[in-house]
N, C-alpha and C positions, 0 to 999 in steps of 0.2 A: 525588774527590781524596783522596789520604792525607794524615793527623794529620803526617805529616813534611813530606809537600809542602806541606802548605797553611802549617804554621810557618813556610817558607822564602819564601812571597809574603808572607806576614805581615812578616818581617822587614825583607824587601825594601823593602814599602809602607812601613812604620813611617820608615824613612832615607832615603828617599826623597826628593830637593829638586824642587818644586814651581815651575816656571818659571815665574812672576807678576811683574807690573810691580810692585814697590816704592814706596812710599808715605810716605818720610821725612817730609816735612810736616806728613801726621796725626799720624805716631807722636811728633814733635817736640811738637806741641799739645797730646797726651794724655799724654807725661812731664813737661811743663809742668804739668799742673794736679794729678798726684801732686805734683811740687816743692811748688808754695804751699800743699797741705796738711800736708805734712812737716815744710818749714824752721817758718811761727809754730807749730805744736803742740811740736815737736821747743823752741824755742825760749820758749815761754810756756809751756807746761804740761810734759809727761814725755816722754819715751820712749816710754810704753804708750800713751799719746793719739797718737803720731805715727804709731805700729805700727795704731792701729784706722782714723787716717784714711787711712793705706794704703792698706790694704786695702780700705777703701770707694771709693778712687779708681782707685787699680789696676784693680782688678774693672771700676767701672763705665766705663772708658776701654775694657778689653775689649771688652766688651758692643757699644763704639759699634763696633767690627772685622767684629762678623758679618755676613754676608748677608743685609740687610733693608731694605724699601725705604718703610719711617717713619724721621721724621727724627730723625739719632740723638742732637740733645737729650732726643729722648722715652725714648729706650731707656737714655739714661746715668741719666736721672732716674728710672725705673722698676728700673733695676739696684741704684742705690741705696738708694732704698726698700724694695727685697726685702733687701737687704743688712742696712739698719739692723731690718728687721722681723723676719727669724730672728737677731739676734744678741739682740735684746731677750727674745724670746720665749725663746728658748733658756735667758738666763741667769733667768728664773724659774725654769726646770725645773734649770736646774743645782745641784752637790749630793749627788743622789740619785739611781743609776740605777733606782727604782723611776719616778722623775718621766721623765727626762730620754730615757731608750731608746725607750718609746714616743714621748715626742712626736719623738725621732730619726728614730726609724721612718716614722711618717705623714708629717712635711715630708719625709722622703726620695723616702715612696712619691709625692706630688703632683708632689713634682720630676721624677720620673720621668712621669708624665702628664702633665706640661708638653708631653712631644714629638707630642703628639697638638695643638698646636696647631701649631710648625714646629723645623725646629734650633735658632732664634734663642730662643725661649721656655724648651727642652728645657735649652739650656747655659746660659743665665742666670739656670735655677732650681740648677742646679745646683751654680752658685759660693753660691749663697744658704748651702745646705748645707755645704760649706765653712766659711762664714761664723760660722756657727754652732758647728761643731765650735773653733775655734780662737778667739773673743773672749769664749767662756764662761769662758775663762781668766785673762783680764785684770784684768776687776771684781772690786773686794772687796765691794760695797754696793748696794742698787738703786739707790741715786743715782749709781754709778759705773757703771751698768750703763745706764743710759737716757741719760747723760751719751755714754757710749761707742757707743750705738746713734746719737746724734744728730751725732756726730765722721763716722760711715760714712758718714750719708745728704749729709751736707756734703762729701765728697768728691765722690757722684755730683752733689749740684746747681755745684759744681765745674766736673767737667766740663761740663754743659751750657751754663751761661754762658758758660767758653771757646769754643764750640762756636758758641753765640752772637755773639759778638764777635767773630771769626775762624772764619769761614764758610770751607773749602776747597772749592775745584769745587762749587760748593754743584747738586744734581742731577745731579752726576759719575756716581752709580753709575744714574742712569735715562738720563740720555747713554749711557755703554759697553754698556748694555744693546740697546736699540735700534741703536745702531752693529755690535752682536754681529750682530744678529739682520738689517739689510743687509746685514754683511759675508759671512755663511752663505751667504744665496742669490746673492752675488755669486760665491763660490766654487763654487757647487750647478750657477752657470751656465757655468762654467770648467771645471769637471771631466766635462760636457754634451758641451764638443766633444768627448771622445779618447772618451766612455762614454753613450752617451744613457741608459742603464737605471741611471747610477750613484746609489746611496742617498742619502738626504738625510734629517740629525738636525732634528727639530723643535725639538730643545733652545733654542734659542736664541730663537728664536719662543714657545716657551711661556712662557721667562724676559723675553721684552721686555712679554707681555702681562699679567704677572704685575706687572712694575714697572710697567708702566702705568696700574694702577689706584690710586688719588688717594682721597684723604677731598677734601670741597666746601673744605676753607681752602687746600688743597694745589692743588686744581684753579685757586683764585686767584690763583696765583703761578706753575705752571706753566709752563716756554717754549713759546712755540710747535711749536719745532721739535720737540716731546715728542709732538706732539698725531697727527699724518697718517701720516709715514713709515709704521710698523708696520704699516697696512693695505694698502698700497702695496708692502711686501715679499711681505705675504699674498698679494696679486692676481698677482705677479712670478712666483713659484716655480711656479705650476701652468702657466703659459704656457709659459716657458723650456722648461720637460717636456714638454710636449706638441709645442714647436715641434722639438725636441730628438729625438721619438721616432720611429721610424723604421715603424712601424704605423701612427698618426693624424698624421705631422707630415712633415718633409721625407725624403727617398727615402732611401737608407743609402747610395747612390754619386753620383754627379754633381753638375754646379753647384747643383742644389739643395741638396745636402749642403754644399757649400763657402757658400755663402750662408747656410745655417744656423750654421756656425761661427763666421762673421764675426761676426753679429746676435748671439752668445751671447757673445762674446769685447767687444763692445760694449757691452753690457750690464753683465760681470764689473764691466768700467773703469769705467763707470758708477755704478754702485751700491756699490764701492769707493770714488768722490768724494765719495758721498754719505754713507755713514759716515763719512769723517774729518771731513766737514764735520757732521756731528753732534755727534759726537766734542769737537772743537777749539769748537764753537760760531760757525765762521769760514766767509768764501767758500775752498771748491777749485776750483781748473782740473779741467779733464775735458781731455783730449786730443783737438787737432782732428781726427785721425783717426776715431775714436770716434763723433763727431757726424756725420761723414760720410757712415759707414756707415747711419745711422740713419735712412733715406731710402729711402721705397718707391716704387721709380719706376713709374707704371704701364702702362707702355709695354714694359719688359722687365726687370721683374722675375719671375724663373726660378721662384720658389715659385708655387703654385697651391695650391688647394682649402683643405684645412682650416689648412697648413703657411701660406697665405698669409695667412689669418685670424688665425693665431696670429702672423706675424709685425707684422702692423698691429695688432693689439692692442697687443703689446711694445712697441712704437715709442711708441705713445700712453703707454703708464703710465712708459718709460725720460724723456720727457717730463718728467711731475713730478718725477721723482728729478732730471733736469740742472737745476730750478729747487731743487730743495733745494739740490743741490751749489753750482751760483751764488749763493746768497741767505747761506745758512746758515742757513736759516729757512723752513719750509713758507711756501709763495706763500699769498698771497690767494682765488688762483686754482684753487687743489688743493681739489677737492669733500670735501664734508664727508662722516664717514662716512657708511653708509645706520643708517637707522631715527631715531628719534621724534628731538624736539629734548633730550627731556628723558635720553638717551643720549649725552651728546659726549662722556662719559669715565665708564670703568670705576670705578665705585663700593666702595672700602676703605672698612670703618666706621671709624669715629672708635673714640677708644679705650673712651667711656664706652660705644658699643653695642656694645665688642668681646664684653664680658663674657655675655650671650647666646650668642655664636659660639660660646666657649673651650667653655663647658658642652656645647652639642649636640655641639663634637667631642672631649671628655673623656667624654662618655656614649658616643658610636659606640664607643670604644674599651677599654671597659669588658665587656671579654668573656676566657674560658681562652683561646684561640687568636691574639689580638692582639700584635703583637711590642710594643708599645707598653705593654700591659699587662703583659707578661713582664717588659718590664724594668724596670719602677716597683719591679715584687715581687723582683727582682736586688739593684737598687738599697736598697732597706729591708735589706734581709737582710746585705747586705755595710756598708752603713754599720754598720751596728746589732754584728754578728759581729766588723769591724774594729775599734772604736772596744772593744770588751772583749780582745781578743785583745790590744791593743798596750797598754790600761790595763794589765793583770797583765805585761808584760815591764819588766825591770829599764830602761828608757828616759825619758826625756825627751820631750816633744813626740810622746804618745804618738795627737793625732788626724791626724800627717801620714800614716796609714796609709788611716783611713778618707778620708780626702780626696783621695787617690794613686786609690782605688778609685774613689769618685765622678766624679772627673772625667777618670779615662779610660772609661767606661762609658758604651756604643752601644746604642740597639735591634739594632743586628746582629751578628755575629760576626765579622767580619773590620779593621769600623772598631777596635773594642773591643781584640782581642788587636796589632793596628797600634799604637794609641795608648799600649799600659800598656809594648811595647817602647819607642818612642819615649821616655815616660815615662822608665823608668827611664835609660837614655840618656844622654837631656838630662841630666839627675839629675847621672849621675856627671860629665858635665865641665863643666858649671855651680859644682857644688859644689869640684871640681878645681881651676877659673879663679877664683873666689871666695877658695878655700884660699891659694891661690899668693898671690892679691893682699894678703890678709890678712897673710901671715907676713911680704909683703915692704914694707909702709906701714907696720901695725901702726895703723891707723886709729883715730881717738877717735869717739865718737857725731853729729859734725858730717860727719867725712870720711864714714863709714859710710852717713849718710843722702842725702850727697849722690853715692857708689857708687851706692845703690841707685835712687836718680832716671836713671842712666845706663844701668845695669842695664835697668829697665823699659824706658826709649827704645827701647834695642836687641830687646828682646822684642816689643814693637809694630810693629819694622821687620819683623822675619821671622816676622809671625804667619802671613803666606799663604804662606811658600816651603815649612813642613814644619813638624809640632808637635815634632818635638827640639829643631831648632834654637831656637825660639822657647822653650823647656822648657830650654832649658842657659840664658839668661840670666833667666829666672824662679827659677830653682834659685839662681845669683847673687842674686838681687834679695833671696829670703827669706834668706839668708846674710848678706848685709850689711843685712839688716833687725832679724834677730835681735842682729848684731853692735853694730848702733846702741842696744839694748836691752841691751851688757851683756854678754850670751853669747857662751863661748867657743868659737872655729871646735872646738877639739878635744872638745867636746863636742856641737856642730850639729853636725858633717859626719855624723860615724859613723849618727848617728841619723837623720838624714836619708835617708841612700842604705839603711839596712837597711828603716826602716819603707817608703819609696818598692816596695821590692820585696816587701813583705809585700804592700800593698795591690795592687800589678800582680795578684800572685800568686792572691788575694782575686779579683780583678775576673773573669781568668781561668777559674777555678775555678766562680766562678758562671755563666757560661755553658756549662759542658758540664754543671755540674748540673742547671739549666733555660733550657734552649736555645730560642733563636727562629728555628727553621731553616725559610728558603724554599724546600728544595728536594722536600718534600711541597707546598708549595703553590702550582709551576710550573703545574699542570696546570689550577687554576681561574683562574689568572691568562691565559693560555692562551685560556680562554674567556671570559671579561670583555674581552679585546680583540679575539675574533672576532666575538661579539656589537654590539660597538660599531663595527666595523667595517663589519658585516651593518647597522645602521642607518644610517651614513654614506653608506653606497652605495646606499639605498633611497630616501635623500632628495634622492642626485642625481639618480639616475631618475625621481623625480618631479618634481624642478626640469623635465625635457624633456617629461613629460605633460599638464603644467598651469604653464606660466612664470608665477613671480609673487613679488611680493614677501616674502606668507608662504613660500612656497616656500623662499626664498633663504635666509630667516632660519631655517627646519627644517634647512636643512643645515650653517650657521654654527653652530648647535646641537650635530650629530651630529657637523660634525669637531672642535670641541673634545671632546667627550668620549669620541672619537678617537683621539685625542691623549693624554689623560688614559689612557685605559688603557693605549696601549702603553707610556708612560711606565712606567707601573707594574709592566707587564710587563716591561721593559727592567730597571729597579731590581731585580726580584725576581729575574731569570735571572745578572747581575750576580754577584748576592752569591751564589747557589746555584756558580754556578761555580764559586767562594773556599771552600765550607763542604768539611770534610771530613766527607761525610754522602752514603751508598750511595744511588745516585739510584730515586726511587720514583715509578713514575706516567711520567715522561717521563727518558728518558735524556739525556744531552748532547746526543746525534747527533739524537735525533727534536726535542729541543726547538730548535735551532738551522734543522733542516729546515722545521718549522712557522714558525718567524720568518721564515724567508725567504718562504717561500707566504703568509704574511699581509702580508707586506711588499709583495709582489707584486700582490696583492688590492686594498690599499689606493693604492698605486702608480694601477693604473687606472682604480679610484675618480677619483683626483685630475686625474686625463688628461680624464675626462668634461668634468668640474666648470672647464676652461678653457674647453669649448665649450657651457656650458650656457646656452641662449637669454633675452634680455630680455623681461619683464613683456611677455605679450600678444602671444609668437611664435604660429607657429604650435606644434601638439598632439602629442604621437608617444606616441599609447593604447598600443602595445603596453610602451614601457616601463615604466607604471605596473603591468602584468600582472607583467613579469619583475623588478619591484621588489617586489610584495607575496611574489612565491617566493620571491625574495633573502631578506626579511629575516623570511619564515617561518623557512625553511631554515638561517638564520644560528643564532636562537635557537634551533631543537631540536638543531642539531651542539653548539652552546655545551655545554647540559645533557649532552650526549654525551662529549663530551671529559671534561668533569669529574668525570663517571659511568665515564669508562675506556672506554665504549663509542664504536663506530665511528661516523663522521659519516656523513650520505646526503646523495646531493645529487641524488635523481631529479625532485625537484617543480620546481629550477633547472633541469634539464637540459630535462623537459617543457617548460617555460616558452621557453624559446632557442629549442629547436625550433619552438613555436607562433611565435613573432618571428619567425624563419627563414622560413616559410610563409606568414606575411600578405601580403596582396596589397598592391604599392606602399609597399615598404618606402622612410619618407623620411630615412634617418638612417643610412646604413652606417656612419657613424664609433664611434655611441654601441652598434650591436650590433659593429661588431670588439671594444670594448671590453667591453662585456657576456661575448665568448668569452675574452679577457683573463682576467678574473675567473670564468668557470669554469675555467678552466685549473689557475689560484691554487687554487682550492677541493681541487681533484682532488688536486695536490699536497699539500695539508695533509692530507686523508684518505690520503695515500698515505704524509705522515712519522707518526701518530700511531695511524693501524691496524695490530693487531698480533692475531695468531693468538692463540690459548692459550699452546700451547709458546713462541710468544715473546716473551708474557706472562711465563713463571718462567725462562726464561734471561735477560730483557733486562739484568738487573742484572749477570749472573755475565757477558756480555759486554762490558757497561760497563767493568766491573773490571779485565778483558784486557786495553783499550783503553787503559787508564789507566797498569796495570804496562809493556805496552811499550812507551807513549811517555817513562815514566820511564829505564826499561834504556835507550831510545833515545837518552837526555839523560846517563845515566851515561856509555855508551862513546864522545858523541859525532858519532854519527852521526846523529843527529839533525839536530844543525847543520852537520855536511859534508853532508846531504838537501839544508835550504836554502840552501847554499851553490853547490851544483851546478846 
């Protein structure tokens, strides 16, 4: 992609409105608990005091917005605390850029290591720094200065109290998750009839399993309905597919096919009741049609063999879900998951053991190639660069630059230049709407403060449609913040909107200087998910070699971490797509063609593993043969691929054949599938093998490909193509 193309998604994304459900409730609760910090500071003490508790509340009311599934008194109370702790520390070092830069520098660079725990950590350190930058200003004393660290933190325990005493949806965001992740494979099973091979995002499944995981006080309070569904979705999605597939499942024409449609279209409705009824926390109707269908007659029902197996399974687990849907609460009756007692729920440390965690993954990331690491050392460099650059300009308010930088700054390239557009943006008609309101009140320090408690609201409303939006009444909020302090709009605005673009500019800047570019590192990601793919599928072959409980649990294992990579191969191909950066290793076309071959791979992986037999079936020896080739074979293509070199696939392909020729083969379902998956393989070696010569042209016809579908988007014809 070219530096112009790729500006022009940049900008796109940056203005982009974000179609999310709206949340006035919360946002009303967390411009509430900015008010009662404002009005008595505003009102007993200064102006400067109402501006620090602001800010400490502000911020930590943010904090409770991100995507995180601790409860967010902890986070408001944690945001605060970072808050009151770099402002304090800060104003020791203030004074003296001999003192003050370095320690600028290293809370910057931690902050920036923060994302090596998750987004929520990453952005929360980051206001920290902020924080810092802008109340070294306030204090004249250390008594004014520890005074003013302890105003912040009283904002964040502010909000927690609130938060406290007005619980909203209290488990809202672990409800919608779970609801997410029925509703996915109610749609997976919908989009089944018209497409049996159609794709299906785990995203939603890796997000429900993520919120599912509880600290022991959290597990004490937990709803029921929190606890079953999730595994129950799990067990759904591979059936559906398999009942769905036209290889291992019903025929691709006939009543079997029409009775396959029903069964899935059943199901959809089903499992649809059963997420609103999550959702709402209520009983839903299921439609009597629906139930009807759900009925295996055994006298003349058209399905047979495995398509009939997969259909009475379906029926049995749509079962539990119509008693979710009827109850609004997992039955009594819905089995618990498998494994020990001392597993009923996925284990989140507490916070005091989190601190062990943070370390082992601030040290994994602690390396030159980490985007994580790159941008700690971004982040340092541009606070540190900004905060001198805008000192020496004839300005006021000269750390809104370094702060512009800070908090539009991504580990990746495309969030980063999005946001510093966005950024400025918001900026200019925030401060616009601000301006206007200002000339036309002429507000005193009461009206002012109580603009900017309105101000905020509105920026809590539209923090999930889009960061301008939410950034044009922030832009306000500091505007009639500074205004309740005194200052004149005709001296904020100007200064406001230049430095804001200093720092975008700043923020920018530092990523093409040192860049965290994925699209060199498609190629091992590439192989971290074939690899783990090659184990996934060895341990369903051995699920049918040796049925057993360890078994099951070896392959519960391999598909999450499955899962895990492609995720991360997904994220990584993502953003390379976005970069404007000459493709190296894998071009668009090969890397796309390899996605889909491993998609396919894993695809029939998943198709076994509906029919994989109960503890103590019988044995089928030969696929534990064609599982140790698999997942030989997987890991030496891995090292291949990311080596550049060609994968082989002769020890699987021996392997098939020997299956092929055993005498009294008991299992044709799991060797059609077995050919399935060499099929996938073949394909993958057929998108990522490349001669020499087209080794040193792949890039120079990447480029081709790129110029005429631009020319094709200039003249047009492009979209009269898709139009026709």
């Amino acid at each position: 992609m070219t530096w112009l193309r790729a500006f022009g998604e940049v900008v796109r994304s940056g203005l982009a409105i974000e179609e999310t459900r709206l949340e006035p409730l919360l946002a009303l609760r967390t411009a509430a608990g900015v008010a009662l910090v404002i009005g008595p500071a505003l009102w007993l003490v200064s102006p400067a005091y109402a501006a620090s508790a602001a800010l400490g509340a502000y911020s930590a009311g943010g904090a409770t917005f991100q995507r995180t599934w601790r409860p967010r008194k902890v986070i408001a109370l944690g945001a605060g605390a970072g808050l009151a702790l770099s402002t304090f520390v800060g104003y020791l070092a203030a004074g003296r850029l001999l003192t003050f830069l370095p320690l600028l520098a290293v809370w910057a660079f931690v902050a920036g290591m923060a994302w090596a725990v998750g987004s929520t950590a990453g952005i929360v350190a980051a206001t920290t720094v902020g924080s810092m930058l802008v109340t070294i200003t306030l204090p004249t004393s250390l008594r004014g200065g520890f005074e003013h660290a302890g105003v912040i933190a009283l904002g964040g325990v502010t909000q927690a109290v609130l938060i406290l005493l007005f619980p909203i949806r209290r488990w809202g965001a672990h409800r919608d998750a779970l609801a997410d992740a029925l509703a996915a494979v109610a749609d997976y099973a919908r989009r089944l009839r018209h497409d049996p091979t159609a794709p299906f995002d785990t995203e939603p499944l890796m997000t429900a399993r993520d919120a599912a995981a509880v600290t022991p006080s959290q597990a004490r309070t937990r709803p029921s309905v929190l606890h079953g569904p999730r595994g129950l979705a799990e067990r759904i999605r591979p059936v559906v597919a398999a009942l769905a597939d036209p290889d291992v499942g019903a025929p691709a024409e006939g009543p079997g096919r029409d009775r396959a449609r029903e069964l899935l279209n059943a199901a959809a409705e089903v499992l649809d009741a059963a997420a609103r009824s999550v959702r709402l926390g209520a009983p839903v109707g299921v439609p009597p049609g629906s139930a009807d269908v759900l009925r295996v007659d055994e006298e003349h029902e058209v399905l047979e063999g495995p398509a009939r197996q997969a259909a009475e399974r379906l029926v049995e687990l749509l079962g539990e879900a119509l008693e979710i849907a009827g109850s609004g609460s997992v039955s009594a009756r819905t089995p618990p998951p498998p494994g020990p007692a001392s597993a009923q729920f996925l284990m989140r440390p507490t916070m005091v053991r989190l601190l062990p965690v943070v370390v082992r993954a601030v040290r994994r990331e602690l390396r030159r190639d980490s985007p994580v690491f790159r941008h700690a050392v971004r982040l340092a460099a541009v606070a540190t660069v900004g905060y001198l650059i805008a000192a020496r300009l004839p300005l006021g308010h000269g750390y809104w630059a370094p702060i512009a930088s800070v908090m539009v700054m991504r580990p990746d390239f495309h969030r980063t230049y999005a946001r510093a557009v966005a950024r400025f943006a918001g900026t200019l008609a925030g401060v616009a709407l601000a301006t206007g309101m200002v000339r036309a009140l002429g507000p005193d320090a009461q009206v002012s403060g109580a603009l900017a408690v309105v101000s905020a609201g509105l920026s809590y409303t539209l923090i999930r449609t889009g960061y301008a939006y939410s950034q044009c009444f922030t832009a306000a909020y500091v505007v009639f913040l500074l205004g309740m302090g005194g200052q004149a709009w005709q001296q904020t605005v100007p200064e406001r909107v230049v430095l804001t673009l200093l720092g975008g500019g700043l923020a920018m800047l530092a990523y093409v200087v040192f860049p965290a570019w994925e699209t060199p590192r498609l190629s091992g990601r590439l192989a971290d998910w074939l690899a783990a793919n090659g184990r996934y599928a060895a341990a369903v072959l051995r699920g049918y070699a040796e049925p057993s409980r360890e078994r099951s649990a070896d392959m519960r294992r391999a598909l999450l971490a499955s899962r895990e990579a492609r995720a991360a191969w997904q994220e990584a191909y993502d953003r390379a797509r976005q970069e404007p950066v000459r493709p190296r290793g894998l071009t668009s076309r090969e890397a796309q063609d390899a996605q889909e071959a491993l998609k396919r791979f894993g695809r029939a992986a998943m198709l076994m593993e509906s029919h994989v037999p109960q503890a103590d079936s019988r044995f089928v020896p030969e696929a534990e043969r064609f599982a140790e080739a698999l997942e030989t074979a997987t890991e030496k293509a891995a090292v291949d691929v990311r080596e550049h070199r060609n994968p082989d696939w002769e020890r699987v392909e021996e392997a098939l054949h020997a299956w092929e020729d055993a005498a009294g083969n008991r299992s044709p379902v799991v060797r059609r599938e077995a050919e399935l998956q060499k099929r996938a393989l073949e394909d993958l070696a057929t998108a990522v093998s490349r001669t020499p010569l087209e080794r040193d042209v792949g890039s120079a016809r990447e480029e081709q490909r790129v110029r005429a579908a631009v020319a094709a988007e200039g003249d047009g014809s492009g979209n009269a193509h898709r139009g026709g």
